[in-house]
C-alpha positions as CSV (number, residue, x, y, z in Angstrom):
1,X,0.0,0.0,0.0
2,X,3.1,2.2,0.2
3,X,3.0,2.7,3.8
4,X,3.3,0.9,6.9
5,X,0.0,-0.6,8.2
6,X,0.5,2.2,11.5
7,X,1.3,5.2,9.5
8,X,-1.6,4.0,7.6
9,X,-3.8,4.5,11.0
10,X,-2.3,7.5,12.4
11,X,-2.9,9.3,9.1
12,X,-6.5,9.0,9.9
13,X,-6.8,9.7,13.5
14,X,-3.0,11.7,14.5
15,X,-1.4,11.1,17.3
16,X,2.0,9.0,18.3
17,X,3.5,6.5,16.0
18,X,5.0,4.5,18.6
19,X,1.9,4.4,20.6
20,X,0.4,3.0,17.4
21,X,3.1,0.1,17.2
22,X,3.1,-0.4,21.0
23,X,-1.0,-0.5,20.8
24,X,-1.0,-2.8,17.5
25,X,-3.2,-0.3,16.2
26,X,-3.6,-1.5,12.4
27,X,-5.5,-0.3,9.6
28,X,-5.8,-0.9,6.0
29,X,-6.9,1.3,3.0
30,X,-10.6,0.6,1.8
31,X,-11.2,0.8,-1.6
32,X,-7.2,0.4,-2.8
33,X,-6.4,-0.8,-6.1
34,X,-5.2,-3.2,-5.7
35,X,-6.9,-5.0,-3.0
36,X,-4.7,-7.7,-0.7
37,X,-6.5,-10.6,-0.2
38,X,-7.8,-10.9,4.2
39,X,-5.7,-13.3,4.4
40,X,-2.8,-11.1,4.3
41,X,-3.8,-8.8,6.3
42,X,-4.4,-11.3,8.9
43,X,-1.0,-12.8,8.7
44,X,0.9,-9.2,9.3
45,X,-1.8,-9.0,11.7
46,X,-0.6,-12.4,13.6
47,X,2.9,-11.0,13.6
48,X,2.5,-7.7,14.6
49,X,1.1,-8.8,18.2
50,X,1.7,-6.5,20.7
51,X,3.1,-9.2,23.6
52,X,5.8,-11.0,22.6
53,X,5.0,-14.0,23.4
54,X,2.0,-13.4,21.2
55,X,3.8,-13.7,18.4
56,X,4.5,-16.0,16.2
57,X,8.0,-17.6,15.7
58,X,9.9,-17.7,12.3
59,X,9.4,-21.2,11.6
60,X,5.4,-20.9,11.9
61,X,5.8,-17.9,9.7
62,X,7.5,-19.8,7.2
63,X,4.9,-22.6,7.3
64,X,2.3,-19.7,7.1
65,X,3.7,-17.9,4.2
66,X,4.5,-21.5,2.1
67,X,0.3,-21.9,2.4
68,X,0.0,-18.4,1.6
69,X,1.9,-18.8,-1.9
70,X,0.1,-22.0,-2.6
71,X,-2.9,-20.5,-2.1
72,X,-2.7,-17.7,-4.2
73,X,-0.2,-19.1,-6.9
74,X,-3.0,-21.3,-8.0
């Protein structure tokens, strides 16, 4: 989308960009051309948790993302 998924969300309501990584707070265009699928969002999502033990760790990413291409490689 050409910025991060934060700067995305303090461009539409201000305030501190590290509150917005510290509070997780996400947003995505509406209406952008072109569209990510959900399921992408959701994945950044999953890995952007804001406890860290929340998070996912690299090998279930990598898992994740080798569905991800077979999904949408089809």
């Amino acid at each position: 989308y050409g910025v991060s998924p934060f700067e995305y969300a303090l461009g539409e309501s201000g305030g501190s960009l590290q509150l917005a990584i510290v509070n997780a707070q996400v947003k995505w265009p509406a209406g952008h051309k072109p569209s990510y699928p959900d399921a992408l969002h959701q994945f950044v999502s999953w890995m952007l948790q804001p406890q860290a033990a929340m998070r996912p760790r690299i090998d279930d990413i990598i898992i994740h993302v080798d569905k991800l291409i077979a999904k949408f490689s089809q």
